[in-house]
N, C-alpha and C positions, 0 to 999 in steps of 0.2 A: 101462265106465261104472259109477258107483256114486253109488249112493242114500244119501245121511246123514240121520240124523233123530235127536233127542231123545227121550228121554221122561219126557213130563210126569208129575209123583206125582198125577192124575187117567185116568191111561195113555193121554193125546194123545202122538201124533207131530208133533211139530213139524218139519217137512222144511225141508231147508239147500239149496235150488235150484244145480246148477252150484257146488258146494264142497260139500267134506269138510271138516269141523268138527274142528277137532285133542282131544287128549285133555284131559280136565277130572277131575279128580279124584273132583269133586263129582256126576257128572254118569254116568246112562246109556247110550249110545247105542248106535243100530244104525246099519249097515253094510252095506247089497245090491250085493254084487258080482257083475252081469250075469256079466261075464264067464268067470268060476269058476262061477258057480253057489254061490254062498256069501251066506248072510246070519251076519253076525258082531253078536253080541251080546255088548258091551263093557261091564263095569260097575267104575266106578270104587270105588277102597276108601273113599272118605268120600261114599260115596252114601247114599243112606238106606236100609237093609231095605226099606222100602214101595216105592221107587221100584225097585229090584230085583227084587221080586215082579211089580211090573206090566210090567217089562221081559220076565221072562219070558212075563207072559201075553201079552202083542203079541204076542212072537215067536212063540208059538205058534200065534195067529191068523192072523198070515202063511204060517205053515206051509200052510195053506189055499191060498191065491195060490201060492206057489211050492214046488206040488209036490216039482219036481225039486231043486230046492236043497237044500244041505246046512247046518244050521243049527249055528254054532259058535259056545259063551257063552266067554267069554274074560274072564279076571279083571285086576284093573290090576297090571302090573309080572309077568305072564306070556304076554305076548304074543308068538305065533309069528313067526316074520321073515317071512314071508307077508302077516301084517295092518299089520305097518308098512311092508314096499314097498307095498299098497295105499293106504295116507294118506298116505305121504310122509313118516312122521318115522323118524330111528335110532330103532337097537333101545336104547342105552344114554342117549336124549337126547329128553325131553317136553317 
């Protein structure tokens, strides 16, 4: 199972119930992957710095909640082939 969410440049998560939200350039997001134990922290290159900043600090504060997870920020157009069999898009096709 996996958790998607935005984040808002006021550092709301905005949660994607039952879908994974595809990649947005402009955009955020986090990634909780029950099953790995991973929360992936995705920030697109035409995000804003501010909205970057507060991505991290979610994610940090999630760090809180899930202990055991392992927390990976991931930058746009270097993503592991792990995080896109978890969303569902190629590796070479956004």
């Amino acid at each position: 199972m996996v958790d998607t969410f935005e984040i808002e440049s006021d550092a709301r998560m905005t949660e994607f119930k039952g879908k994974v939200i595809g990649l947005d350039t402009n955009k955020v997001l986090v990634y909780i992957d029950h099953e790995n134990r991973v929360v992936y922290l995705w920030r697109g290159k035409k995000a804003s710095l501010f909205k970057k900043l507060m991505g991290t600090r979610v994610v940090a504060k999630l760090s809180d909640t899930y202990r055991d997870y392992r927390i990976r920020p991931i930058t746009e157009g270097k993503e592991p082939a792990s995080f896109h069999e978890l969303i569902g898009t190629p590796r070479d096709k956004r």
